[in-house]
C-alpha positions as CSV (number, residue, x, y, z in Angstrom):
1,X,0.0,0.0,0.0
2,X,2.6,2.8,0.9
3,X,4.3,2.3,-2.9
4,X,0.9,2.8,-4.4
5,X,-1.3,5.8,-4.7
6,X,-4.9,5.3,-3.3
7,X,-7.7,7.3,-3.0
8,X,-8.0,8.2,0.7
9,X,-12.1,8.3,1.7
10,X,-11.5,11.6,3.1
11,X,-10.2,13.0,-0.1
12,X,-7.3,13.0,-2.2
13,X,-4.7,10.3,-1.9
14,X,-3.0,8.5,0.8
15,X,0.6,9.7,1.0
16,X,2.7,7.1,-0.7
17,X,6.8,6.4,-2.0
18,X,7.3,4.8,-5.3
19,X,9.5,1.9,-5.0
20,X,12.9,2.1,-5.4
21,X,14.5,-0.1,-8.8
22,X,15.0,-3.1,-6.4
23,X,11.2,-3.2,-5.2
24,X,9.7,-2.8,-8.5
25,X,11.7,-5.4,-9.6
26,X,10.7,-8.2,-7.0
27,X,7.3,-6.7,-7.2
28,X,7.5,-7.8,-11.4
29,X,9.2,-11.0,-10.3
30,X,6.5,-12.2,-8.0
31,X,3.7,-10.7,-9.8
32,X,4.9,-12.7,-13.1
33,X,5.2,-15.6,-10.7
34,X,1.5,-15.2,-10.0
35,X,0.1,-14.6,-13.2
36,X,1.6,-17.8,-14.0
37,X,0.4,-19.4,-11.7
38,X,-3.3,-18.4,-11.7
39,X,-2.8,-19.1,-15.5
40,X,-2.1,-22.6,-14.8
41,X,-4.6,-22.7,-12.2
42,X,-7.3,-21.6,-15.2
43,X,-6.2,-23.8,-17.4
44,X,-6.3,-27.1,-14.9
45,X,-9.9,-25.9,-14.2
46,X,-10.4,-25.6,-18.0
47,X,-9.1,-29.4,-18.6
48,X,-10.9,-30.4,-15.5
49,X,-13.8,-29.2,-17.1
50,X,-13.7,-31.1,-20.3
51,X,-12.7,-34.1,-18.8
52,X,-15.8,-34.3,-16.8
53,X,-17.8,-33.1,-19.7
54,X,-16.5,-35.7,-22.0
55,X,-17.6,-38.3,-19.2
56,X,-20.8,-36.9,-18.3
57,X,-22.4,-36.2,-21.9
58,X,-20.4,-37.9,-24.3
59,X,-22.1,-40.9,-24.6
60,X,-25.7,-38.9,-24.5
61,X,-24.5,-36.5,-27.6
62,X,-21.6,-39.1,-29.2
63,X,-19.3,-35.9,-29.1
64,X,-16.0,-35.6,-27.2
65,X,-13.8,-32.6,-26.6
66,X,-10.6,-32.6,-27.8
67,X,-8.0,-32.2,-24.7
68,X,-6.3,-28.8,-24.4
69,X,-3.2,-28.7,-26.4
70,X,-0.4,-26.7,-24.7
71,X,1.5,-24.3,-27.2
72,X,4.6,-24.6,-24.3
73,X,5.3,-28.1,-24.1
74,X,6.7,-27.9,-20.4
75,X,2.4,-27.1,-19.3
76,X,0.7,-29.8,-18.9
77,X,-2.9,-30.9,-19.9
78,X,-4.8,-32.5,-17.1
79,X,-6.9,-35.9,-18.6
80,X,-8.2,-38.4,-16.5
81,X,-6.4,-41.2,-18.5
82,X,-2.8,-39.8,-17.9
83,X,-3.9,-39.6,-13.7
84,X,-1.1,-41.7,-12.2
85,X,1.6,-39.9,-14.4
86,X,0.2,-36.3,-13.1
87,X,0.5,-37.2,-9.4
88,X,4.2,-38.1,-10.4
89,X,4.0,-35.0,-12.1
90,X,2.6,-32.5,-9.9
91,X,4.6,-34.2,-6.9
92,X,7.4,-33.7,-8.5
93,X,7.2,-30.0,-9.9
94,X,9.3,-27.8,-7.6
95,X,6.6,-25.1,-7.0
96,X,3.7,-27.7,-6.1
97,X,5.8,-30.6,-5.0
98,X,7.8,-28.6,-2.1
99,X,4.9,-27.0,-1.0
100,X,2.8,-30.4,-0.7
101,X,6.1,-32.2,1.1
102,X,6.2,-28.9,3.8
103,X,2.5,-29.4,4.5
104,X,2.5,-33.2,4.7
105,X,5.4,-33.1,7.1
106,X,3.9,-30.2,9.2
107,X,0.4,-32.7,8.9
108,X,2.5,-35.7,9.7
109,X,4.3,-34.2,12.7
110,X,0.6,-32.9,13.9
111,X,-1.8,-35.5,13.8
112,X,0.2,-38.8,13.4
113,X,1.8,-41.0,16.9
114,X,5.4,-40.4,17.4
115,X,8.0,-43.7,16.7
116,X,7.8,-44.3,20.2
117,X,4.1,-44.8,20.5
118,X,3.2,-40.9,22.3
119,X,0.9,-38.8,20.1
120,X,1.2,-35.2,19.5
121,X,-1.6,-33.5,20.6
């Protein structure tokens, strides 16, 4: 908020500082980083979405969807045939896969017994 100028309810504008070079850079970085990710996030829902309408209606109308076909080979399409080989995937992509390990670990530590037989609580 203080390196962005915005309209104060009282009038006029909240007193702000652009960012130096530095900041607007990391503010690019992780804002690319987002966009990416909310891309991929549309497009999983996207492929989730044809999946299910290919399994729902397909046999009703004799149609299928063609899967989504990536123009950057490294994105993947989400299909229900190619499951197993996404959770290698997705467990394996450094974003998604370090993210999942720190919460299973944190989950594990939490909720299951100890070696020697005392719970956490």
């Amino acid at each position: 908020m203080p390196t962005l100028p915005t309209d104060n309810t009282n009038g006029g504008i909240f007193p702000y500082k652009p960012p130096s070079i530095e900041g607007a850079l990391a503010v690019r970085k992780y804002s690319d980083q987002l966009i990416r990710a909310v891309d991929d996030a549309t497009a999983y829902t996207e492929d989730f979405l044809t999946e299910m309408q290919n399994v729902l209606l397909a046999d009703l109308y004799g149609n299928r969807l063609e899967p989504r076909q990536p123009i950057d080979l490294t994105r993947r399409t989400v299909t229900l045939d190619q499951a197993q080989d996404l959770k290698a995937w997705f467990s394996a992509n450094p974003a998604w896969g370090v993210q999942a390990g720190k919460v299973e670990v944190k989950v594990r530590e939490r909720f299951l017994p100890k070696q020697d037989g005392a719970e956490h609580g």
